[in-house]
N, C-alpha and C positions, 0 to 999 in steps of 0.2 A: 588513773587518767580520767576517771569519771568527773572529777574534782574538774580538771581543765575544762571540760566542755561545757560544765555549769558555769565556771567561772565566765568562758568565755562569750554563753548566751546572754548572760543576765547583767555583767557588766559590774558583779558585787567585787565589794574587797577586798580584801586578803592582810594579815598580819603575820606578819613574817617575827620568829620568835628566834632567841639562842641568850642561853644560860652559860654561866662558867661556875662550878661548883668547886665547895672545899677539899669536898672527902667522895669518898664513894658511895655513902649516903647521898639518897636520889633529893632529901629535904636540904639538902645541906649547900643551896644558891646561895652566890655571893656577889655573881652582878648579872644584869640581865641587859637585854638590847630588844628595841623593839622598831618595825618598822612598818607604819600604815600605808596602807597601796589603794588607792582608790581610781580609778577609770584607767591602771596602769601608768599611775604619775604616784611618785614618793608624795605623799603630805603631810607625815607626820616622820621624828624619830625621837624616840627616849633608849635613855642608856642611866641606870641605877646602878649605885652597888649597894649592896644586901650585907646586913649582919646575922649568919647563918645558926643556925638554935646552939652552937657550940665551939668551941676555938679549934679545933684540929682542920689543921692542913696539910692536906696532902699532895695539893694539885700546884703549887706558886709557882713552883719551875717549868709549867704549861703554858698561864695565864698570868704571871705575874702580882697577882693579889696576893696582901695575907692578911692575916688578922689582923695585923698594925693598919692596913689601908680602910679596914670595915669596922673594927670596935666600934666606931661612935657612930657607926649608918645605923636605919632604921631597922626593926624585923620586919619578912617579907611581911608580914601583916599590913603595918603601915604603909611599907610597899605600895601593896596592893591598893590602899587607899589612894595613893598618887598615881595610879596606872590604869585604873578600870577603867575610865574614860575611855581610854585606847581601845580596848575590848569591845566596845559597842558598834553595834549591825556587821560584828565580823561573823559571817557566815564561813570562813576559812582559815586555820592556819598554817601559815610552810616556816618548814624549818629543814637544815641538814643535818639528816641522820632524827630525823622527826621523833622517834619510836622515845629516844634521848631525852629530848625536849619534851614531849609531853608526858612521860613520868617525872620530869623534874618539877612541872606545871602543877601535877595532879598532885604528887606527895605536900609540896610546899603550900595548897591549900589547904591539902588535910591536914597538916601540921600546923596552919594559923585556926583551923578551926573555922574552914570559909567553904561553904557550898555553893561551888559556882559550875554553869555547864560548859562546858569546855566543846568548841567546834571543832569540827572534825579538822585531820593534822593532813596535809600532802608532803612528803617528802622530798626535797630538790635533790636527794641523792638517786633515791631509785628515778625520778625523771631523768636526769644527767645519762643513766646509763640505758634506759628504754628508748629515747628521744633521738639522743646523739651517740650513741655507743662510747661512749667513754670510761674507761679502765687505766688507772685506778679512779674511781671517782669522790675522791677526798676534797674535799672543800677548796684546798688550795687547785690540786686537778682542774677540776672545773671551773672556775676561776681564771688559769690562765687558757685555756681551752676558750671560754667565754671573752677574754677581756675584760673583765671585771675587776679591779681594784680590791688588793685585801688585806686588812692585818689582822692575818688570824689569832683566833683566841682572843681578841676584844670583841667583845659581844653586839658592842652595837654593828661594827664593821663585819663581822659576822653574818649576822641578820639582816644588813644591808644587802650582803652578797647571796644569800639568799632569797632576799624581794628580789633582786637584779635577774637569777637562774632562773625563776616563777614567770617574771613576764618575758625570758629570751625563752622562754619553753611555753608561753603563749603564743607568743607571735610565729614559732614555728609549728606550735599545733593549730594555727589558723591557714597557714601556708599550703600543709597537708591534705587539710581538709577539704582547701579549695582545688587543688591538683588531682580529688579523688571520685 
């Protein structure tokens, strides 16, 4: 929650992250969703799909990708070329089940062979359950809990619904703060 309070002084923004992977290999992204948050208003969204360093799939009946949908997509390499933009002056990123997403982040750099610093991750799941007590707090949970719109497992609607948690767990740790 250190993370909200900086966020909430200083007014920086936040990029909201979520991966869908082949396999159980943490390199093995196959599309990605991204969503820029700046003064608390959406301004940017991207949604890629990734051709991950190998064909096995494990995951399609999750997310619905498979190797027929990413063959001819880029590696996250190239990826990464069309994305970094996105990553800049982000002093923050939120994800659900964050710990997820930024192993997915870190291995699939080191496996294009890309040294980048990764800002620190805030979790909308541990928020969900510290903030507003909510159990269970699965992505869809919180979600309808919040009002938030979701089609899970597509990445960018994902990462959506993740920006959407970050600033309804702003506004309610500004609420708090002023009642205290």
């Amino acid at each position: 929650m250190k993370a909200l309070d900086g966020i909430t002084c200083s007014g920086s923004s936040f990029l909201a992250i979520d991966f869908e992977t082949a396999d159980e290999q943490k390199n093995s992204a196959c599309a990605i969703g991204l969503v820029k948050v700046v003064n608390e208003r959406i301004r940017e969204k991207v949604f890629r799909l990734i051709r991950p360093p190998r064909n096995s799939f494990r995951y399609t009946h999750i997310h619905g990708i498979s190797w027929e949908d990413v063959q001819d997509q880029p590696l996250f390499t190239d990826v990464w070329r069309e994305i970094e933009h996105v990553f800049v002056d982000v002093k923050l990123m939120v994800a659900h089940n964050a710990s997820f997403d930024r192993a997915v982040l870190r291995r699939c750099l080191e496996t294009a062979g890309l040294r980048v610093s990764i800002p620190p991750f805030e979790c909308t799941m541990i928020l969900a359950r510290r903030l507003w007590r909510i159990h269970p707090t699965s992505l869809p949970a919180v979600c309808r809990h919040l009002g938030i719109e979701l089609r899970h497992h597509h990445p960018l609607s994902d990462a959506e619904a993740s920006a959407r948690i970050m600033m309804a767990a702003l506004k309610t740790f500004r609420k708090r703060r002023k009642g205290s």
